[in-house]
N, C-alpha and C positions, 0 to 999 in steps of 0.2 A: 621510696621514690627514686625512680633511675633520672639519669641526663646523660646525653650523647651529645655530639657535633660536628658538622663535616663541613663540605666546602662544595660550592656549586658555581659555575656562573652565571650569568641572568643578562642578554645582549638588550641596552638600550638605545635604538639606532641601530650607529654602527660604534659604538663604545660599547664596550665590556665592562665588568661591574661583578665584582664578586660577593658572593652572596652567603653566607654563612647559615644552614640553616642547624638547628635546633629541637630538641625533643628533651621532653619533659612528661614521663610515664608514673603513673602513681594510681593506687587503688583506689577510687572512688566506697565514699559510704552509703551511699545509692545502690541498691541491688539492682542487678541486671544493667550496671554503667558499663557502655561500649562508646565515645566518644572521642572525633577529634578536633580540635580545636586550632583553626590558623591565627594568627594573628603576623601583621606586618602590612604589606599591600599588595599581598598573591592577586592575580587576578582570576577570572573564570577558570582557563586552563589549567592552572594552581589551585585553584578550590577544588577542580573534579581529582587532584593527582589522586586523594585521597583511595577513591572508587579503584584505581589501577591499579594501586600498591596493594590494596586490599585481595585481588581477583589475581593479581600476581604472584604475589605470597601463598595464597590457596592454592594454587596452581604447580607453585612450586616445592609443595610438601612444607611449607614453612609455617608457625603460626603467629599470625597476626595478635599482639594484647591486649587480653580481654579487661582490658581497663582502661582510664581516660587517658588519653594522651593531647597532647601540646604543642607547637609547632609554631618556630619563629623562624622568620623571615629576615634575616638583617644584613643592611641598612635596613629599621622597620619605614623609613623615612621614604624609600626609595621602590619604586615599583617592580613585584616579579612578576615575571610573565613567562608564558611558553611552557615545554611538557619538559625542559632540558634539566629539573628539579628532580623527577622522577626517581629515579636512583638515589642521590642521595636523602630524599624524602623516607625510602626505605629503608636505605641501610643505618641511617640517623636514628628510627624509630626501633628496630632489631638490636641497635647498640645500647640505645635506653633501657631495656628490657632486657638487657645484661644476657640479650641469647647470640650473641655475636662478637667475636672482638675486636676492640679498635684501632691497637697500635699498628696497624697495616694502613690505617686509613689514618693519621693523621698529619702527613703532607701529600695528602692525594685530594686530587680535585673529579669529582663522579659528574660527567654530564651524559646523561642516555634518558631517553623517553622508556616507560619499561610499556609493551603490550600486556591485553590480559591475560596471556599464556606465561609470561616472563619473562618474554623476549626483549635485549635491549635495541631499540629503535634508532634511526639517525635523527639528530634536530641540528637545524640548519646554524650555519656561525659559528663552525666547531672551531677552525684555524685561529680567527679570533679572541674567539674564548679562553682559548688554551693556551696563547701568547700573552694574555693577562693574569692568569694562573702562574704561569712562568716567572713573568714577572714578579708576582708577591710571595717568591719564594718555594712552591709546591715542585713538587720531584717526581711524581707519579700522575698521571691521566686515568680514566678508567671509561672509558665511551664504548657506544655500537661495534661491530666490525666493519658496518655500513661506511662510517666515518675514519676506521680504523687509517686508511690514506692517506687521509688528509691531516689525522692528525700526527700524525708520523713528520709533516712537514716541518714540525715546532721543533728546535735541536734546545737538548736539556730535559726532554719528559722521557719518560720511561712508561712507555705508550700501551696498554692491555686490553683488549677487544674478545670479551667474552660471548659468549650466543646468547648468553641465558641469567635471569639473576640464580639459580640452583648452582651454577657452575662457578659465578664469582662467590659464593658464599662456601662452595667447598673448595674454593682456592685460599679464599679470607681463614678456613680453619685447617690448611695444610693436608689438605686430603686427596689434591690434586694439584696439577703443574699449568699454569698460564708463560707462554711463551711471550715476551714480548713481541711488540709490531716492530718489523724491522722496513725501514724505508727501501724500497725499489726502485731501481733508476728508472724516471719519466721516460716514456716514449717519444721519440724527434716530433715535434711540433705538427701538425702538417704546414705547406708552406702557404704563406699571403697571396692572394692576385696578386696577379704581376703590370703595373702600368704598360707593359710592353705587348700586353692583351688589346688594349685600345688603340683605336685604328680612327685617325684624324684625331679633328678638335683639337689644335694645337692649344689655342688660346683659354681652354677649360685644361689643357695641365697644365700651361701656366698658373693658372689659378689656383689648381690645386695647391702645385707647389708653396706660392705664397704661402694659401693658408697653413698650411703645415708647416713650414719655417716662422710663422709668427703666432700661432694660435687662433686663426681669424673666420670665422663665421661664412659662409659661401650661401650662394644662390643659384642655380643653374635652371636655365629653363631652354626647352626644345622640345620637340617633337618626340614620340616614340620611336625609339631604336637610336635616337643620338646618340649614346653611351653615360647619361645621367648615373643608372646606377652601378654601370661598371665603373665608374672612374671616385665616386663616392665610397665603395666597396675598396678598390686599392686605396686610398688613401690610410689605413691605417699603413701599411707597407712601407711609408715613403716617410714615416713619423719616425725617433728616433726609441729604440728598446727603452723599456721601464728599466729605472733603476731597481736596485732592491728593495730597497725603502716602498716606493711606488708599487713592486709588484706584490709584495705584503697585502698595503693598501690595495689596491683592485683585486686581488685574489681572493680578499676578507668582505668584500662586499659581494663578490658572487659566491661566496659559502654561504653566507647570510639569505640567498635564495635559493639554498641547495643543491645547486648547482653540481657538485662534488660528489654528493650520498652515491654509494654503491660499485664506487667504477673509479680508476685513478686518478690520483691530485697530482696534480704538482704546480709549482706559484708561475699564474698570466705574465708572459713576459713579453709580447706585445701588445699596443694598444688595442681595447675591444671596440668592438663596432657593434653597435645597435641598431636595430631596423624596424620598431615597431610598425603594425598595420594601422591605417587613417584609422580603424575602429575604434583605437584605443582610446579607454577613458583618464580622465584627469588623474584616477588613484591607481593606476597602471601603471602611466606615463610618470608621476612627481613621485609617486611612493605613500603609503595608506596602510588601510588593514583595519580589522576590529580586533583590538589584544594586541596583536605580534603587529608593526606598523613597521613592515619591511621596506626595501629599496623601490624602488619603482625602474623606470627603464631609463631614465635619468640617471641617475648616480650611478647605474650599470655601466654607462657610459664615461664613468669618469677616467680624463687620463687619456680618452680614446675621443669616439668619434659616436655622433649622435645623428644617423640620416633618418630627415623627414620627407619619405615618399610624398607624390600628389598631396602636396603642402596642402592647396587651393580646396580640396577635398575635405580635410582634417575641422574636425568641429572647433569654432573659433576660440569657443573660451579653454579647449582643450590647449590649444597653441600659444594664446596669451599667459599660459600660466606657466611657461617656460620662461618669462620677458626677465622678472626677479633672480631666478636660478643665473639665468647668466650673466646677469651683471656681478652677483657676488659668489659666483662657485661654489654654493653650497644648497640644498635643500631643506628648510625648516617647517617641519610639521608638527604645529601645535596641539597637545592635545590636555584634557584637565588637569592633569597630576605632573605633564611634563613635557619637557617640549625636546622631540628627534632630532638633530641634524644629521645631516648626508653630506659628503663633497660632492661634485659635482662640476666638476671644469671637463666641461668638454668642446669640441668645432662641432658647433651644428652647421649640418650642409641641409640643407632644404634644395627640392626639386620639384617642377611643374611643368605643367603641359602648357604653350600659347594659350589653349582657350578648352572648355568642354570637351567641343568633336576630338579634339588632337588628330589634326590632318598632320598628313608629312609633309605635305606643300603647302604654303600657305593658301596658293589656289583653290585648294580643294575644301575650306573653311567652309562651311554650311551655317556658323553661326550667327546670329546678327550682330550688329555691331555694336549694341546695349550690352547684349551678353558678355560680348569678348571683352569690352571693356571694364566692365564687371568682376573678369574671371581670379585675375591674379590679385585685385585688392580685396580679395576675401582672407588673407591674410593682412590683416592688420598694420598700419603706417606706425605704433610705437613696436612691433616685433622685427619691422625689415628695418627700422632706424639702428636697431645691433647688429645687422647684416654689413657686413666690411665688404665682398666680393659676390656681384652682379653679372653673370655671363648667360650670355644667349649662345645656344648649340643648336648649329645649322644639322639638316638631314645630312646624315653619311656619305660621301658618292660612292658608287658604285666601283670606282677604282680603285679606292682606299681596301674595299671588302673585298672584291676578286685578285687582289695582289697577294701573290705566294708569300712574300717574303715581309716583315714589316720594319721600318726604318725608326719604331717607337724608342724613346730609350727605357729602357727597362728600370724597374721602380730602385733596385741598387747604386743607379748612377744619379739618379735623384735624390736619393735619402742620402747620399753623402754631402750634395751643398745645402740639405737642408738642415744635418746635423754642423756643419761648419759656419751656416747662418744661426744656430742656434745657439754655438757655441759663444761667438762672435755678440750673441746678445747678451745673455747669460755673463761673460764676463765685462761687458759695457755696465751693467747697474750693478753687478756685484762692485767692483773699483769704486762705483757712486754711493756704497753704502746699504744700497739695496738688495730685498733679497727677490725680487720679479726674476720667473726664469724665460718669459717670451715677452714679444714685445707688445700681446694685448694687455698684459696686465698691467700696463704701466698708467697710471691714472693718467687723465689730459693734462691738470693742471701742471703735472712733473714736465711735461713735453713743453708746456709753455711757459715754463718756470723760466727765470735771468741762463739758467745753465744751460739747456737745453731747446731754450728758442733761437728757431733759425731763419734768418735773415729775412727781410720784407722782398725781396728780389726773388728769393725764393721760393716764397708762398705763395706767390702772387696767386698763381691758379685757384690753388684752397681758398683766400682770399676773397676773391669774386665769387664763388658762387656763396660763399657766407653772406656776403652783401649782399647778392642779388634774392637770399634766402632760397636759395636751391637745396643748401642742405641745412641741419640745425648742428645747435651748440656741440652736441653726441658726434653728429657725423663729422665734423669740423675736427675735433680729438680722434675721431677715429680714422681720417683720411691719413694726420701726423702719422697715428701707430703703423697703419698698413707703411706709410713711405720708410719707416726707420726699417720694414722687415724686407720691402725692395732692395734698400742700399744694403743692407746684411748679404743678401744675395747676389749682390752686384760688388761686394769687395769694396764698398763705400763706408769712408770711416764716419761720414753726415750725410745724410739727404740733399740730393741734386732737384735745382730747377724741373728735372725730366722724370726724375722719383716720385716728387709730386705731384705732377700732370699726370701718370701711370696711375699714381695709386687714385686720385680724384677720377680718375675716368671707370676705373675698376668697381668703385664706390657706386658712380650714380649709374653705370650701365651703359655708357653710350660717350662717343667722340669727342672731347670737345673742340669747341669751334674757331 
């Protein structure tokens, strides 16, 4: 009886989890025994590997053991899923069978899908995977060339991208030379929109800006051609660079969608923007799957920026099922055996037309007035209650479009006070003990804690429309947070009397009186 063992990993989420698998080859007393046997919690994709390795191996001149064989999954506790087992599934069962050797493979970690030809395939969540490998000590990788890029990223592996399993098997017996992947310098980025593209709408960059110096949630509604989605598109631009840490993180979650296979990596290092279309379903948008229960366009966005086209369009319960996600920046998808989380902090901007028609003038409205008033609470009253910034964008004039020259500030002179307001916050709660890095994450009750409450003269704005019930408890905490990300921007070491009138008017949409 042989046993081998090698090393896999197995993405659950967005955590990595490595996988140990096992083989266990032995003659069977049973004439005509060909059998394999899994045990652990492979799932479907893992139960068929069998079929691959088998047609791959054939394929590859190699032979498969015409005896029983055994196959452990461990953690047996913990669920495998996906084809990223493949390879080592093989070369586990060829090492049991004493037809292969294994001192090459015992600090390597094998992730590749093998095709029925033999080819090794890309599986998505390679950067990830391969940073927790690292982690537990492993010195070699052995993946696709698909992935070969990406996984080049990880510093400390000693990265091999063979075409074929024939070719790693005549590398594993010294018959031939594998090159290692050597990292290539990325290509320059392309560059951001540039806010200095948008023409008018002063008071929707303002807004932007906020949002983007506090973390804060936006609204925008106007007409076609007001510049909705251009000014939503710049605002990554005007956000301040991922750290490293951060761009790890959002890089590992778009490997996780494959994003990477075939074509070169290198780690996101501005915030990403997301733009689903209104069609998208709830397991598109939050993140799903049957087996492999990937990111959705939610978590894609984390870090970044999450724009909902024709908000008023979008199916409700599709849009309500954002409300949780953004309160606690995360995405948890339950499922029998286990349960996924995603992070998920991102500024949703939402944008809508006045009403159906979407005239440019309001004159030119053909709707009734049931309709129109109908139009925009088809978004829901507990999803716009997390909505911090409310702006109405008038039609463009014509002057602002036929002027040669534009007097915009360009998104660079922006993103500097909005990194200096972020800064400015960033070390306000760190001093406090805190580790909040903008000012939405800061719960209410901190803002209205003995430390941090400010003065009744002060409030007074906020104040009254609580009383009058204009707005709720939520909105009341989140008028504070928008005012502490004003005064950030305004060089305010506390929120002003006028900070709070700004950010309460910003809040409900309209003047006050």
């Amino acid at each position: 009886m042989g046993y081998a063992r090698t090393s896999t990993v197995c993405m659950i989420g967005a955590t990595a989890v490595m996988v140990t698998v096992e083989a266990s080859v032995f003659k069977s007393s049973a004439k005509g025994t060909d059998t394999v046997r899994m045990s652990g919690l492979p799932d479907s994709v893992v139960n068929q590997a069998q079929t691959r390795v088998r047609s791959a191996m054939a394929n590859s001149a190699l032979r498969f053991p015409d005896k029983s064989v055994t196959v452990n999954f461990g953690p047996a506790s913990l669920p495998t899923t996906g084809s990223a087992a493949d390879l080592a599934l093989a070369l586990t069962i060829m090492c049991a069978d004493d037809t292969l050797p294994t001192e090459q493979l015992n600090d390597t970690v094998l992730l590749s899908e093998l095709g029925l030809d033999g080819t090794l395939r890309a599986v998505p969540g390679t950067l990830p995977a391969l940073m927790e490998a690292r982690k537990s000590g492993l010195r070699t990788a052995i993946v696709s060339p698909e992935n070969a890029a990406e996984a080049s990223l990880v510093d400390g592996l000693a990265v091999y991208a063979p075409r074929d399993l024939a070719t790693l098997v005549a590398w594993l017996f010294g018959q031939t030379t594998l090159d290692p992947v050597v990292r290539t310098a990325p290509d320059a980025p392309p560059p951001l929109p540039d806010l200095a593209d948008v023409r008018g709408q002063p008071a929707a960059r303002r807004a932007l800006e906020i949002a983007a110096a506090g973390g804060h949630h936006m609204l925008m509604v106007g007409p076609p051609g007001a510049g909705k989605t251009m000014l939503a598109e710049r605002l990554p631009s005007i956000l301040p660079p991922l750290t490293d840490a951060e761009a790890v993180e959002v890089t590992s979650l778009h490997s996780l969608r494959g994003r990477f296979s075939g074509g070169a990596a290198t780690l996101m290092r501005h915030a990403p923007f997301e733009a689903p279309h209104h069609s998208i379903t709830m397991q598109a948008l939050i993140g799903g799957g049957t087996g492999f229960v990937g990111p959705g366009s939610l978590a894609l966005a984390h870090r970044g920026v999450l724009f909902v086209d024709e908000a008023p369009e979008w199916k409700r319960s599709v849009l309500d099922s954002l409300r949780q996600p953004l309160e606690s920046g995360e995405v948890r998808i339950r499922r029998a055996n286990t349960s996924i989380c995603y992070p998920a902090k991102v500024i949703l901007v939402l944008a809508a037309n006045p009403c159906p028609c979407a005239p440019n003038k309001p004159y030119d409205c053909t709707c009734t007035p049931q309709v129109k008033r109908g139009y925009l609470p088809r978004i829901s009253r507990p999803l716009m209650d997390r909505i911090d910034l409310r702006v109405d964008l008038p039609a463009v004039p014509p002057s602002a479009i036929l002027a040669e020259l534009s007097e915009a500030e360009p998104s660079e002179q922006v993103a500097k006070r909005v990194a200096r307001a972020r800064e400015a916050a960033t070390a306000r709660w760190s001093e406090a003990g805190e580790g909040w890095q903008c000012n939405s994450e800061v719960p209410g009750p901190a803002l209205r804690s003995q430390r941090w409450r400010l003065p009744t003269p002060i409030r007074k704005s906020v104040d009254d429309l609580l009383m009058k019930e204009r707005i709720t408890a939520r909105g009341y905490d989140r008028i504070l947070k928008l005012a502490w990300t004003i005064a950030d921007l305004r060089d305010h070491d506390r929120p002003t009397a006028e900070d709070i009138t700004v950010a309460s008017e910003l809040r409900i949409g309209y003047t006050l009186s």
